[in-house]
TILO-220163 format. One record per residue (C-alpha): x, y, z. Coordinates in steps of 0.2 Angstrom, whole numbers, plus 5000, padded with zeros to 4 digits. Example, Ala and Ser with C-alpha at 12.3 -4.5 7.8 and 13.67 -1.06 7.14 Angstrom:
<sites>
(site (5062,4978,5039))
(site (5068,4995,5036))
</sites>
This chain:
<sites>
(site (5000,5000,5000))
(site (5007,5018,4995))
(site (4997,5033,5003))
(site (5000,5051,4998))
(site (4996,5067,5005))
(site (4992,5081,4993))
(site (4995,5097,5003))
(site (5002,5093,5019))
(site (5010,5108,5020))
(site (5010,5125,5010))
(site (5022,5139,5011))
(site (5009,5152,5017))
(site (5013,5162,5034))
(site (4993,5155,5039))
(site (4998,5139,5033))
(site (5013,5140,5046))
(site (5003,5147,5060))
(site (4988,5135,5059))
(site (5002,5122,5059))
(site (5014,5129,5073))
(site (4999,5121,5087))
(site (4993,5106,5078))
(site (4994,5090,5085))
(site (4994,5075,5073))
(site (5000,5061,5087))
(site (4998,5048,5077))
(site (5008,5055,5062))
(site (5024,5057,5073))
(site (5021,5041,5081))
(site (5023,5036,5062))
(site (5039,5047,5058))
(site (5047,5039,5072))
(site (5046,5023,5065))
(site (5047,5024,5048))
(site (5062,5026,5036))
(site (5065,5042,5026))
(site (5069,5041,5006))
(site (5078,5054,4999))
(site (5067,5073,4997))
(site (5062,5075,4981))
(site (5064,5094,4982))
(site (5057,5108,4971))
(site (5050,5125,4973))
(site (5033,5134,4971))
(site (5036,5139,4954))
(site (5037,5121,4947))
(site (5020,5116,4933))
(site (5017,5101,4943))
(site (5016,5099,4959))
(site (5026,5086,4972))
(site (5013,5077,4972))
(site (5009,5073,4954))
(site (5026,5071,4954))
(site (5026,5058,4967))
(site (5011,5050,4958))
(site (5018,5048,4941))
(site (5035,5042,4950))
(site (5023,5028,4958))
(site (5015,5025,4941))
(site (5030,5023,4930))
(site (5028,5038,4919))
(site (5039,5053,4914))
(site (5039,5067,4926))
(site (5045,5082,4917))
(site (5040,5098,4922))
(site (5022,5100,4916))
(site (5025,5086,4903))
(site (5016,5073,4916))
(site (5006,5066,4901))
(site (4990,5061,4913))
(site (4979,5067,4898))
(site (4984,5050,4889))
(site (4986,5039,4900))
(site (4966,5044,4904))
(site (4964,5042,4884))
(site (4971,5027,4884))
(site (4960,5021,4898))
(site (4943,5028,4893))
(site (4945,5029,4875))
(site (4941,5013,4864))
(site (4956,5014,4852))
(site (4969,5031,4856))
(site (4980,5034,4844))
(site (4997,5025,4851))
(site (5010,5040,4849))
(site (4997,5054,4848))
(site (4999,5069,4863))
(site (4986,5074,4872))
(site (4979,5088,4884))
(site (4965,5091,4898))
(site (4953,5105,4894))
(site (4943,5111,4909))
(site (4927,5122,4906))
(site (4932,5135,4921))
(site (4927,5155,4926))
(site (4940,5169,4926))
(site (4938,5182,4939))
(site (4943,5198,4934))
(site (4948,5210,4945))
(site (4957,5226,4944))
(site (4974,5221,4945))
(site (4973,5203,4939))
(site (4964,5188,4931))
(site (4962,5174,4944))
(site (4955,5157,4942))
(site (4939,5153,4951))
(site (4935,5137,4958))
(site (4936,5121,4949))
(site (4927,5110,4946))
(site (4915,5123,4941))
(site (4899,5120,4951))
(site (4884,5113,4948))
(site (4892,5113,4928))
(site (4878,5098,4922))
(site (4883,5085,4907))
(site (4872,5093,4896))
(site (4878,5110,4896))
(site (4896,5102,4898))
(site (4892,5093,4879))
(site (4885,5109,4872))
(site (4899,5119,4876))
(site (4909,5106,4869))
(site (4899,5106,4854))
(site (4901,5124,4850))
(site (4920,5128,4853))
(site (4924,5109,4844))
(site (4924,5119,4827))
(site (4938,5134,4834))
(site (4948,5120,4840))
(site (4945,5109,4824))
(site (4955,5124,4813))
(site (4970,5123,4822))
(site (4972,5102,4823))
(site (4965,5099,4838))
(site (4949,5084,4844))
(site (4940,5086,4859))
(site (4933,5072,4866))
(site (4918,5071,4880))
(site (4925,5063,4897))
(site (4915,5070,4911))
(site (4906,5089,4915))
(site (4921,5098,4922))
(site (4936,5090,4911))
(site (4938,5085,4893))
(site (4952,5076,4881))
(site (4960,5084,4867))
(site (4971,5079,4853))
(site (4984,5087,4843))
(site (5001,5089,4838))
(site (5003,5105,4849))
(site (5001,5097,4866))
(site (5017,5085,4862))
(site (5029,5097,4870))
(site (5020,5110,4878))
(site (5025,5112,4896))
(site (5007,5115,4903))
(site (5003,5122,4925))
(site (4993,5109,4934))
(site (4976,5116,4938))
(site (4981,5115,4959))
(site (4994,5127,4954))
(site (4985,5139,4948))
(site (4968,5140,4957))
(site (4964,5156,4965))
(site (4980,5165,4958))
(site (4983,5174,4943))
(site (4982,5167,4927))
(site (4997,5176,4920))
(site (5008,5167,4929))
(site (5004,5150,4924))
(site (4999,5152,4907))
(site (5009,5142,4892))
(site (5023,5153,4887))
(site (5031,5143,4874))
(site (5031,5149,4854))
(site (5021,5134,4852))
(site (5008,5141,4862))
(site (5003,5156,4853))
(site (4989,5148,4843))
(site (4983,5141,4859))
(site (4981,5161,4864))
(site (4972,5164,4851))
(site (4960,5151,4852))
(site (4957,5157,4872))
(site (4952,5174,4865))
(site (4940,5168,4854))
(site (4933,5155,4866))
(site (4928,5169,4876))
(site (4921,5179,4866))
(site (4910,5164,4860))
(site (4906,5157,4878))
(site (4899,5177,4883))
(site (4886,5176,4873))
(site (4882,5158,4876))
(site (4865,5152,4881))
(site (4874,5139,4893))
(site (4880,5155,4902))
(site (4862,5165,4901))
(site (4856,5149,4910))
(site (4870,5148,4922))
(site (4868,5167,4927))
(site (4850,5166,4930))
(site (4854,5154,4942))
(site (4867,5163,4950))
(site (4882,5149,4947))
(site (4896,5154,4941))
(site (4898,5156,4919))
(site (4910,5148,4911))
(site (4920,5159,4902))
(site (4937,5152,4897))
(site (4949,5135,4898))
(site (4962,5129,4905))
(site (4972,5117,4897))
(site (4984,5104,4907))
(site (4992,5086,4909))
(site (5001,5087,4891))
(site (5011,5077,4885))
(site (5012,5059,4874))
(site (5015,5043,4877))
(site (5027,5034,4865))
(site (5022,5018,4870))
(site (5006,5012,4881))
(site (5018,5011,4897))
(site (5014,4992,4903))
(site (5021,4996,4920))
(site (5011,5012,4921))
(site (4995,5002,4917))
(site (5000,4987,4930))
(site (5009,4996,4942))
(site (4997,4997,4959))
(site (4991,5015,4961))
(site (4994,5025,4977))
(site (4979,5032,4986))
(site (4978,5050,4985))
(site (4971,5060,4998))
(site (4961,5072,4994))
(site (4953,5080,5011))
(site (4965,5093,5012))
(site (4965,5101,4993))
(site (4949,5110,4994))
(site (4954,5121,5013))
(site (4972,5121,5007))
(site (4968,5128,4988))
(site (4954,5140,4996))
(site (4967,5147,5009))
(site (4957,5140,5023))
(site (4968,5136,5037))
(site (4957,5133,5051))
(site (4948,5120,5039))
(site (4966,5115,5035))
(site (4972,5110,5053))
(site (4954,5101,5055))
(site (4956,5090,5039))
(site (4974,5087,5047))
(site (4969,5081,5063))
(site (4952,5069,5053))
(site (4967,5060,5044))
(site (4978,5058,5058))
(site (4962,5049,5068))
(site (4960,5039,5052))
(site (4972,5033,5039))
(site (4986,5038,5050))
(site (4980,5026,5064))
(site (4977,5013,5050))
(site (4994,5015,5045))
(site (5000,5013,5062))
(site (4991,4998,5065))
(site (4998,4990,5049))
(site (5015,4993,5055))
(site (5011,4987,5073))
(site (5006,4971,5064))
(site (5021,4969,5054))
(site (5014,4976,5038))
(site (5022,4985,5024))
(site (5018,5002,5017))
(site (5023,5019,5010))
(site (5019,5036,5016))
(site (5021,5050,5005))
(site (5019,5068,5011))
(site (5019,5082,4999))
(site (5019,5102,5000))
(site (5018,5115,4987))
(site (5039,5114,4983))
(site (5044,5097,4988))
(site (5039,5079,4993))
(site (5046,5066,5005))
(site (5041,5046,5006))
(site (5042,5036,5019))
(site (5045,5016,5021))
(site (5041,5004,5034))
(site (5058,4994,5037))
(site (5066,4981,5049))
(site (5066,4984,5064))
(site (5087,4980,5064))
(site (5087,4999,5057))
(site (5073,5008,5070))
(site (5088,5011,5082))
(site (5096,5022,5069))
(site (5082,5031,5063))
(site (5076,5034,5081))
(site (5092,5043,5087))
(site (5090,5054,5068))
(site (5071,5058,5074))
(site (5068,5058,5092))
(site (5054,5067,5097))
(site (5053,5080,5084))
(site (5037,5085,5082))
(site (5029,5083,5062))
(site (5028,5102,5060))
(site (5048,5102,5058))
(site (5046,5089,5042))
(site (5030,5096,5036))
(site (5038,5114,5033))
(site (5052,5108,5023))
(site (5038,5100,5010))
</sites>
């Protein structure tokens, strides 16, 4: 069993403080006892985060920066004949808040975004995209596939880098790229007029009123290992606080975990079992193994009764 924490830890001076009195008891019981791999270190700059790193890592794909290719590997699971070789992109329907210094990404997924209106949206901006060599395909309401040439090496920002912040920043820089503008200016001049939107700002949800595009890449070859390898479980209970910026929620999510798959983990270890715990920040990422007991000695005296705020900050 592999278990990874998305957003243990983020570099923000509320992120610190919520973390300074935390206690996750079951967590350090856990550090104490397990052994440390090496730190996969980054920064908060990096298109994918340590812990999509740390996932393709456990999958057996490529990691390069914003070249995960999770867009094919989905194709390749959902679709009924992907083209072997062919790159791929994630297009999620989102809302652009502007304010007046900045463009900031809103939440996503999008709320309360229905299949329907997700297919007709599709339907109308598949024409734009059809010009410029690229096929959208239908996966679910808040995220779609797309094919073409330009998504082979186009180093693309995973969307929990960029939520909440300014688009700018994040946005595809690359030569390659510039079509890609072009296509986001005209997709939001089509989407403002959309019925879709009227619909959506009748009820007071939030419109949809650009994309984003991520997890480009191409896969040479179907990775057997990626498709055999057995797949971490991803946390997920401290994205949405972390991502919102809200800490209080943060340190409650923390302290959930702890009292559940932490203890779980320490009761697998307390039987004998194996594991490995991987804890990821916004910059860097550190795995955890259960090992003899020969070696606890060693890593005890490395530890001692440091509490988990000390390893979380340097995530």
């Amino acid at each position: 069993m592999h278990l990874l924490i998305p957003f243990a830890f983020c570099s923000s001076e509320g992120c610190r403080q919520a973390l300074t009195p935390l206690k996750l008891p079951n967590l350090e019981k856990l550090l104490r006892r397990l052994a440390p791999q090496p730190m996969d270190s980054g920064d908060e700059s990096s298109l994918s985060p340590p812990h999509e790193r740390a996932l393709a890592r456990a999958l057996n794909l490529p990691v390069a920066d914003g070249l995960i290719p999770w867009a094919a590997l989905q194709a390749q699971a959902t679709l009924a004949a992907p083209e072997a070789g062919s790159a791929w992109a994630f297009i999620t329907p989102c809302h652009w808040r502007t304010g007046s210094k900045h463009v900031a990404m809103g939440g996503v997924p999008l709320p309360d975004l229905a299949a329907q209106e997700s297919q007709a949206l599709l339907a109308a901006m598949q024409p734009y995209f059809s010009e410029d060599g690229i096929s959208l395909h239908y996966e679910k309401p808040e995220r779609w596939l797309a094919r073409g040439a330009v998504f082979n090496d186009l180093a693309t920002a995973s969307l929990d880098r960029v939520a909440g912040r300014d688009v700018a920043h994040w946005l595809p820089a690359a030569s390659s790229a510039i079509p890609l503008q072009r296509l986001q200016s005209e997709m939001q001049m089509l989407l403002y007029h959309h019925p879709v939107n009227d619909d959506r700002a009748a009820r007071g949800v939030p419109i949809v009123n650009s994309f984003w595009i991520s997890g480009t890449g191409a896969l040479p070859e179907m990775p057997h290992q990626a498709a055999t390898a057995p797949k971490p479980v991803l946390v997920t209970s401290l994205r949405e606080a972390a991502l919102g910026e809200n800490w209080p929620a943060w340190a409650q999510a923390w302290q959930a975990l702890d009292a559940t798959e932490c203890a779980a983990l320490l009761a697998t270890l307390s039987q004998g079992g194996s594991f490995e715990l991987t804890l990821c920040g916004e910059r860097s990422a550190r795995t955890f193994m259960a090992r003899p007991s020969s070696i606890l000695t060693n890593f005890l005296s490395l530890f001692g009764s440091q509490p988990p705020s000390l390893l979380l900050e340097q995530l």
